[in-house]
N, C-alpha and C positions, 0 to 999 in steps of 0.2 A: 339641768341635767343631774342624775343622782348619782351619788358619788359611787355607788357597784357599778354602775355603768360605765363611770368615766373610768375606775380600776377596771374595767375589761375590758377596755377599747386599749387602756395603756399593757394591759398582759397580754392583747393578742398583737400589738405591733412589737412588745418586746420577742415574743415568740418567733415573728417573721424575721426580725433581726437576728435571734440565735441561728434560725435556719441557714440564712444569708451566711453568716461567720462559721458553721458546721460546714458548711458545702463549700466554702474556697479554703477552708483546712483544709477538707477532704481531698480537694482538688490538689491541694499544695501537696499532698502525702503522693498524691498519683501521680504528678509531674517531678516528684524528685525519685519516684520506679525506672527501672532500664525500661519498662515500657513503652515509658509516656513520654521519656526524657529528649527524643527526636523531637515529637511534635512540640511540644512545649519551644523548645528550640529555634524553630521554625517559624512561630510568633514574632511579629515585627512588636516595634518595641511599642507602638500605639496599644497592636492586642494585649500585650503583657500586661499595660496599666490597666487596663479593664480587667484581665483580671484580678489584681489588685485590688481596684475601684469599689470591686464588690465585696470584698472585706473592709477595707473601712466606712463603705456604706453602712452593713453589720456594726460595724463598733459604733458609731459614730450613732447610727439609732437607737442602736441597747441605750449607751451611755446616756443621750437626748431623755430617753425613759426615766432612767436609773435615779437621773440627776432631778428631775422633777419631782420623782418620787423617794427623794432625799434615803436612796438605798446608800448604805456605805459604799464609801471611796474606796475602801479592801477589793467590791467586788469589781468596778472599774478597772483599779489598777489590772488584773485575773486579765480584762480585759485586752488590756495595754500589752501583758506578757503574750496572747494567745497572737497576736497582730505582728509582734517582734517578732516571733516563731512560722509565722505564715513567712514574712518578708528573707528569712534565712532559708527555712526553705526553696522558696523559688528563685536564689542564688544558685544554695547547690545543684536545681535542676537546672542553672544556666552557665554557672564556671566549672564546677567541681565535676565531671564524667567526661569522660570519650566522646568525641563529636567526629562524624566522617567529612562534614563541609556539605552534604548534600541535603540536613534540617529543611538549609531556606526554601527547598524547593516541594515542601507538604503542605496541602491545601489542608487548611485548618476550619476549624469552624466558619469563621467570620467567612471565608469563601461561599461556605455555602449558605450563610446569611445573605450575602451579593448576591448570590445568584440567584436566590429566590426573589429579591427585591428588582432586581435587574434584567432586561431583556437580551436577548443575545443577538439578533436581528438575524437577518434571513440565511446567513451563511454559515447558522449557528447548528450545532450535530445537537440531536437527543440524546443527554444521558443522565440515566441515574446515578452516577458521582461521579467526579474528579481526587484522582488520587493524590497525584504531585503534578508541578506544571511549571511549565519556564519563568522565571520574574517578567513583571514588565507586559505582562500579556491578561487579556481577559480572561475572567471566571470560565467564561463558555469555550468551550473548544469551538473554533471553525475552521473552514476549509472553505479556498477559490474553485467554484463550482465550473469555472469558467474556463477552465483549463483542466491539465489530467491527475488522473487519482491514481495511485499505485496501491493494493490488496496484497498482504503479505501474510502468509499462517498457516496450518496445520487443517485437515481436515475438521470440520465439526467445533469450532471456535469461534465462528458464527463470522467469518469472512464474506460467506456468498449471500447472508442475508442483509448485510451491512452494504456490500458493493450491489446487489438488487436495489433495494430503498436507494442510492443514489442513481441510477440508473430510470428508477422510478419519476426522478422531480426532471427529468430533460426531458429538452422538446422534441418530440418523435414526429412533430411536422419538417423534421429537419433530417436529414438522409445518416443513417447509422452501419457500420460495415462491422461485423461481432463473427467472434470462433470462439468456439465451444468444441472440445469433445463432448463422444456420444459414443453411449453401447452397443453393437450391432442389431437391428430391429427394433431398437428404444427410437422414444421420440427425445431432440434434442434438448436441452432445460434450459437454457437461454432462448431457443425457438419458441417455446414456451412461454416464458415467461414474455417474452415480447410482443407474442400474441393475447397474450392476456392485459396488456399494457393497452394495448389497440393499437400495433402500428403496422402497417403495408408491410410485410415479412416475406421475404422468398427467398428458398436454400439452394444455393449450390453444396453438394455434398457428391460422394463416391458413388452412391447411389440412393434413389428417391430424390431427384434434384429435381425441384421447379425449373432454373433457367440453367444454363451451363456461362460461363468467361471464356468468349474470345479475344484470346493475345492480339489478333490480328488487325482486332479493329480500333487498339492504342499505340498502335507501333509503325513504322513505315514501312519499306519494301529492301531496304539496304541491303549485305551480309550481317555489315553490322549488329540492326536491330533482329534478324535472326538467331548469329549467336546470344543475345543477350538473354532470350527466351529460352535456349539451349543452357546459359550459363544460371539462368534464375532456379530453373526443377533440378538442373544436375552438377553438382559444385566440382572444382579441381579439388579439392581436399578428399573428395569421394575417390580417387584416382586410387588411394591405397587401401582403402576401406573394403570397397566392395568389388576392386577389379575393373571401376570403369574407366577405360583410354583417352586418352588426346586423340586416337583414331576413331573412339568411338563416339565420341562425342561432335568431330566432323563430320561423321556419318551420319549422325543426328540432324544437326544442323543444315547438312546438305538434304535430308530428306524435309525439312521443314520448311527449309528456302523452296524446292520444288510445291510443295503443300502450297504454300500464298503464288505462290506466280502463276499456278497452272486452278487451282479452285478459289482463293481467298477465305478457305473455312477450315480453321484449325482443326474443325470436325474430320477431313477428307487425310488426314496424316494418317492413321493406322489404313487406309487403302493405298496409300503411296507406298507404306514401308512394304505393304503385302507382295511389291511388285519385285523387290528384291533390292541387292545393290545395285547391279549394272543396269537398272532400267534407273534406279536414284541418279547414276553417276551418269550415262549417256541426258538424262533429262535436266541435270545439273549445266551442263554444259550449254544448254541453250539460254539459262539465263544472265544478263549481264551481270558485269562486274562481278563476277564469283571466283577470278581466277585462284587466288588465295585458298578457299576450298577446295577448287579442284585438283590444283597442283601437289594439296596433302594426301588427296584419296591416290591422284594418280602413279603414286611412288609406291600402293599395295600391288602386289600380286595379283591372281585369284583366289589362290588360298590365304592369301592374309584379308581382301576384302571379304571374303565366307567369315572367317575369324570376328574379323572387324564388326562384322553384321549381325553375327548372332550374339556376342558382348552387348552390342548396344538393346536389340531385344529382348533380351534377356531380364537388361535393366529397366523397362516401359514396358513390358508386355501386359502385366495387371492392368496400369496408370492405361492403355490404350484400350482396354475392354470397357473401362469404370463410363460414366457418367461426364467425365469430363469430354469424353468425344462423342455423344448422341447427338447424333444430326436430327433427331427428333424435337430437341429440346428448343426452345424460344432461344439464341444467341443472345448476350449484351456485355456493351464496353465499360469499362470506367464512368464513364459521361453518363452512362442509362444510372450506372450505381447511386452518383451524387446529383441524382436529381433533385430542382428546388421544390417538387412538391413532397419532397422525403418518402425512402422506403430502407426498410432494415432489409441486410442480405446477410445470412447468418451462413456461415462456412460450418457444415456441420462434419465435422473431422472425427469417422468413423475409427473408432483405437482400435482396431485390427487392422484396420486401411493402413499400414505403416508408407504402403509404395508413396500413398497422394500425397504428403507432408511436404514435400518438397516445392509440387505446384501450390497448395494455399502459400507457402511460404514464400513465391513468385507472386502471386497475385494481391497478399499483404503487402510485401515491398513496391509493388504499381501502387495499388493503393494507397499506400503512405503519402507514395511520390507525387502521386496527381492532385492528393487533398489540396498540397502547400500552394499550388499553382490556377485553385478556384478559388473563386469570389465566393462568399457566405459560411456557414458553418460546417466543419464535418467531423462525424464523431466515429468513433471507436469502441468496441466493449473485445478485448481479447483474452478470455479465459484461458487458465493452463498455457501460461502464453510459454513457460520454461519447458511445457514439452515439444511447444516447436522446433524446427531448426533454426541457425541463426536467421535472422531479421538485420538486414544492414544497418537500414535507418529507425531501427524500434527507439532507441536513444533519441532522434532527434523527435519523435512520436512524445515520447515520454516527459520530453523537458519542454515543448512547444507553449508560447508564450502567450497573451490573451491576443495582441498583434495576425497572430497566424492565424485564427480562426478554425484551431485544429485543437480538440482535447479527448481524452479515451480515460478509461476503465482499463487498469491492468492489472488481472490478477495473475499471483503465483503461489505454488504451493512447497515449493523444493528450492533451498536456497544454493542446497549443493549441485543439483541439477543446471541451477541457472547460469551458476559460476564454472560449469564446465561446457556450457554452449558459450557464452558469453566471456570466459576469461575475466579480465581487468572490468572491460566494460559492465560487466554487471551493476558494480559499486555506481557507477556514475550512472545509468540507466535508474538504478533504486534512489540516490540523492539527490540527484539532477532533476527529479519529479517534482515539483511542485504541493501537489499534497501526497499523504506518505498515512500509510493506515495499517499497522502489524499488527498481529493478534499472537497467542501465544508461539513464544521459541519454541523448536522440539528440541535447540542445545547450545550451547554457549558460542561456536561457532555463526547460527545461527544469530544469534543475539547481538554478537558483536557486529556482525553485518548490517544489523538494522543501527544499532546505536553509532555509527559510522559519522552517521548523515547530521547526527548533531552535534558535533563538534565539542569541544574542550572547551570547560571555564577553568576559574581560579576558583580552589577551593579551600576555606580555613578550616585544617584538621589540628584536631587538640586530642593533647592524650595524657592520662593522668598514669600515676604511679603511687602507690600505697607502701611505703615501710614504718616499720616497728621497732621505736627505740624505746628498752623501758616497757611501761605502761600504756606509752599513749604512741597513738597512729599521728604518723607525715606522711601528708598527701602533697602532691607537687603537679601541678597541673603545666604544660606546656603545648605552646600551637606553632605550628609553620601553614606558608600558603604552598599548594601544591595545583598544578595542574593535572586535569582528570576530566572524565564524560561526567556528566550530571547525572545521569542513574547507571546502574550496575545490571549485569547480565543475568543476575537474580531476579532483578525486578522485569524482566521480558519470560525466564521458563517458570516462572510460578503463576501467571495470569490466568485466572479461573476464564472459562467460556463467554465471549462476551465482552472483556476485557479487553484496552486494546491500547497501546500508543498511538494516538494523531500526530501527526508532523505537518503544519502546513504554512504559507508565506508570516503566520503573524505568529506565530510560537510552536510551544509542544505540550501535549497534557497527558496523562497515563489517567485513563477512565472505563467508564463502566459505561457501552455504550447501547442505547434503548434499542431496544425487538423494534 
């Protein structure tokens, strides 16, 4: 070999070694910036030495050169000093600044080196990064498909395309019960989208309904189970809201008892009420065991049963025009719902329809209640579920374990909204879920409602202090362990579109989650 050849085989690997020792300077110059100084931080102490590793790789091959080609030792030593000055550097970006305690939790490079080397397996989300993530937990976000999701965000954040795509991977041979609002003369977008999924789809809605829900054919013949359908569409809390009675909800009640013992079609109730009171109340009396009812109505008047009667009308008279009582329509119970050969029934909840809200929110709470009580799997997709009324048992929907054979999709759009139908319960509804999926806060309120559900670590915060005696600077660096949430309520109202906190049984990861 000739000796210019061997000189430029020896000048071009000295050259990659300067590169090498130029670029973990540079590095070192960027990691000891307020910028860089978290992530750096956040380096377990393996990644640190790799960074390291790769300057004295640099030195260590200059020098191999150097030394061969009998360059002075002056320029070696240049060497030695440039390596000492790397190694102070990435001190000060590790003792000497302000640290929150929250460093450990930034996905660094090496994350996303794993993650491209690594699979995430099947319970793994698509995304284009991981921001910061729990310890202890894999690169890949995942979530138990097998149980329920909660959707939490602001319009246009990309929640409904996120909760679709999961909606998308279930088995729609397996019976689905979904509410959606919808604009008056729009078609639904969950109806939609369901039908475009391929699944057996049919709407009860206020109007345009494929089948109508009879109460009649999940309940028995008792008072009991009468009022309880009385007490499902029309709450006692309504008593001071809108005016409706203890009278008048007897009144109800006894026309709905007459309804099942004289046709058995909760269809034939706006022809019963048509007939007045005193044909409800003489026709009340013929069926058994109703003394209780009758003994409330028989302490009106005449003019307090008129009273009585046009109160309760008043309040059903929409709800008994709509769709829910077409004697036209195909009737079916529960049992037609969770069928084993699967059919989606999508409650298309017209937003000016305000009267119906109270019956889907009756026949949600059947439905919850019946899922727990069959064999096989039954699912849920309930949109806008904070503009329902309460849901007694949404909580026990929400937190339902792989055991039960019960899992749903619930999204929400209004945290405040949620927290004033729901009270207390809200927090336990949203943490008690299983997986947990927020997308941008619209306010720290907000935020903190979502960051609830992860609870407090121990965090080592270090704070530095700078005085001036003389000439020269004293710096004093000192730390305490502090209990605190692992991210800040910053980190939930600044997430660009798309962005989103996962929460589910194996960790938490703040990411960028794939279209």
């Amino acid at each position: 070999m000739s000796l210019s050849r061997i000189r430029f085989k020896a000048t071009a690997l000295w050259l990659a070694g300067l590169g090498v020792l130029v670029g973990a300077v540079a590095l070192s110059y960027q990691l000891g910036s307020t910028t860089y100084a978290n992530e750096f931080a956040a380096l377990t102490l393996q990644k640190k030495a790799l960074v390291g590793g790769g300057a004295i790789v640099g030195v260590t091959l200059i020098g191999e050169i150097w030394t061969r080609m009998t360059v002075e030792f002056s320029a070696l030593a240049v060497l030695g000093v440039g390596l000492v000055w790397f190694i102070e550097e990435s001190q000060e970006a590790e003792t000497q600044r302000a640290q929150s305690g929250r460093e450990k939790y930034h996905s660094g490079v090496g994350d996303s080196i794993k993650a491209g080397l690594t699979r995430g397996g099947e319970n793994a989300l698509a995304v284009d990064d991981v921001a910061k993530r729990s310890q202890s937990t894999s690169v890949h976000p995942t979530i138990d498909r097998d149980v329920s999701a909660m959707f939490l965000g602001q319009t246009n954040t990309g929640k409904s395309t996120q909760a679709k795509k999961l909606l998308s991977q279930w088995d729609l041979d397996e019976p689905v019960i979904a509410h959606a609002l919808s604009e008056p003369g729009q078609t639904n977008e969950l109806r939609a989208e369901l039908d475009a999924l391929g699944a057996d789809t049919v709407t009860i809605s206020s109007s345009g309904s494929d089948v109508r829900w009879d109460p009649f054919l999940d309940c028995g013949e008792s008072t009991r189970e009468m009022m309880n359908i009385t007490d499902g569409v029309f709450r006692a809390e309504q008593t001071t809201d809108t005016g409706w009675s203890e009278t008048a909800r007897a009144m109800l009640t006894a026309a709905i008892t007459v309804t099942n013992a004289k046709h058995g079609d909760f269809a034939a109730l706006p022809d019963v009420i048509e007939q007045g009171p005193d044909h409800i109340i003489d026709e009340l009396e013929k069926v058994p065991q109703t003394n209780t009812l009758t003994t409330t109505l028989d302490t009106l008047d005449e003019s307090g049963r008129s009273a009585t009667f046009t109160t309760m009308t008043s309040e059903i008279q929409s709800l008994l025009a709509s769709d829910v009582f077409d004697a036209s329509l195909d009737r079916i119970s529960l049992a037609d719902c969770f069928t084993t050969d699967g059919r989606a029934i999508v409650l298309d909840n017209v937003r000016t329809d305000s009267y119906a809200r109270g019956f889907w929110r009756f026949f949600l709470e059947s439905a919850i209640s019946h899922a727990f009580s069959i064999d096989g799997r039954q699912q849920f997709v309930l949109d806008e579920v904070d503009k329902l009324p309460h849901i007694d048992n949404l909580n026990e929907l929400s937190s339902a374990g792989r055991a039960a054979g019960v899992r749903s999709i619930l999204i929400a759009q209004d945290v405040h909204q949620l927290k004033q139908v729901y009270g207390d319960m809200a927090e336990s509804i949203w943490s008690n879920c299983p997986n947990r999926i927020a997308f941008r806060a619209g306010d720290a309120e907000t935020a903190e409602f979502v960051l609830s559900s992860l609870g407090e670590v121990e965090l080592y915060k270090q704070s530095v202090s700078t005085s001036r005696t003389g000439g020269e600077h004293d710096r004093q660096v000192s730390g305490s362990y502090e209990t605190d949430l692992p991210l800040t309520t910053g980190d939930l109202t600044g997430l660009s579109q798309g962005e989103a906190l996962v929460q589910s049984p194996d960790g938490w990861w703040l990411c960028k989650l794939s279209k």
